[in-house]
C-alpha positions as CSV (number, residue, x, y, z in Angstrom):
1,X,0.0,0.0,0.0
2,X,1.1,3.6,-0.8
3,X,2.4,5.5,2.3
4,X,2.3,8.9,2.8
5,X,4.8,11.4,4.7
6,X,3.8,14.4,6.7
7,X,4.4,16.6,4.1
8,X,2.4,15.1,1.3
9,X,0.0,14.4,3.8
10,X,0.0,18.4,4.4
11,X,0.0,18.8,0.4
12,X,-3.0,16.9,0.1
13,X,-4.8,19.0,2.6
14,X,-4.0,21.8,0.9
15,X,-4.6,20.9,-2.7
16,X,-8.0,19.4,-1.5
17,X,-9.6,22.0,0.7
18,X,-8.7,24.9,-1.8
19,X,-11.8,24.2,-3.3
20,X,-15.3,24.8,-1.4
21,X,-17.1,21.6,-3.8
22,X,-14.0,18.7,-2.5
23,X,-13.2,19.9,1.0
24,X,-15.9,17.4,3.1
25,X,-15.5,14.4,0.5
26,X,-12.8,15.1,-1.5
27,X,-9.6,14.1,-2.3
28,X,-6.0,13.6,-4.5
29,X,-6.8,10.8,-6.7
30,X,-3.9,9.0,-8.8
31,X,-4.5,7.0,-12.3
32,X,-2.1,5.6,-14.3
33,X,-2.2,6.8,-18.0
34,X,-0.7,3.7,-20.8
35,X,1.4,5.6,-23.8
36,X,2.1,2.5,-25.5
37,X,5.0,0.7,-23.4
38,X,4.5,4.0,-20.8
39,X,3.4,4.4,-17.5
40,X,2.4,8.0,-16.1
41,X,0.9,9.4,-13.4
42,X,-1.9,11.5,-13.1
43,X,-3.4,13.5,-10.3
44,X,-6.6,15.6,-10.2
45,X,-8.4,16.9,-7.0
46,X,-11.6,14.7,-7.1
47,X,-14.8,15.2,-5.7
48,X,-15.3,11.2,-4.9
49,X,-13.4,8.4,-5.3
50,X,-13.4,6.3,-8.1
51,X,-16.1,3.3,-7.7
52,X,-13.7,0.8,-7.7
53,X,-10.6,2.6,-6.2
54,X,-8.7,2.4,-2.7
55,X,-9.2,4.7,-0.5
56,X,-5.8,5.8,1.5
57,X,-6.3,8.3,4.7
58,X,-3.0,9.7,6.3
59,X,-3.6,12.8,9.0
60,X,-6.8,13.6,7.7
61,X,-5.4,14.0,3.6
62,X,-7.5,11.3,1.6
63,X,-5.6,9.7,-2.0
64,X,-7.8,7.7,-4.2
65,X,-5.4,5.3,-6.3
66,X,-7.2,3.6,-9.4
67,X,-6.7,-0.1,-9.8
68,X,-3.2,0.1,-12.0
69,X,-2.1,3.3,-10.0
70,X,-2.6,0.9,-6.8
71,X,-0.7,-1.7,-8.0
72,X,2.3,0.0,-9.4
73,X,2.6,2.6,-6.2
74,X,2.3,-0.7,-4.0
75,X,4.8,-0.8,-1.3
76,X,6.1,3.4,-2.3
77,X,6.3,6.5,-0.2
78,X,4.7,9.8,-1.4
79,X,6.9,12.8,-0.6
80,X,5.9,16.4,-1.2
81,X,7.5,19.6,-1.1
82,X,5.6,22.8,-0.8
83,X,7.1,26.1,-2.0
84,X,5.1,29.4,-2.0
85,X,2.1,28.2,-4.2
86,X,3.8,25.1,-5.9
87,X,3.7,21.3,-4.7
88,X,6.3,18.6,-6.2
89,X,5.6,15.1,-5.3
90,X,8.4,12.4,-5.1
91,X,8.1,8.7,-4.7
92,X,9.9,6.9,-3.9
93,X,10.3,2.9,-2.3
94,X,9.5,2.1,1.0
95,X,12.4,1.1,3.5
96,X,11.0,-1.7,5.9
């Protein structure tokens, strides 16, 4: 499962309740995007989750990972920095 630090977990927060509609329900969700033998990432602030996707809650910051996002951020860290307005995510594995 996808792990979150403090600071993404802050980043989250933020990105989520800058919006009046996602703030109660909302949150960061993650799909992965197939360009023939590529993977990408993408985020969007979300109202809901996905039907079928998990549902990950760190400090009150909610992450909705689609199925393939799931499975390829299985057993990864999410890292964020925040400077002035702008948020950078890093992942990166997960030391047990």
């Amino acid at each position: 499962m996808l792990a979150l630090t403090d600071s993404a977990a802050e980043a989250v927060r933020a990105l989520v309740s800058s919006s009046d509609e996602t703030a109660e329900t909302g949150g960061l969700r993650v799909a992965a995007e197939h360009e023939g033998d590529m993977v990408s990432l993408e985020f969007n602030v979300v109202v809901l989750p996905g039907e079928d996707d998990e549902v990950i809650e760190s400090d009150g910051a909610r992450v909705f990972l689609e199925l393939t996002a799931a499975s390829l951020l299985d057993g990864k860290v999410l890292d964020a920095s925040i400077e002035d307005d702008r948020i950078a995510f890093l992942l990166t594995d997960r030391e047990d």
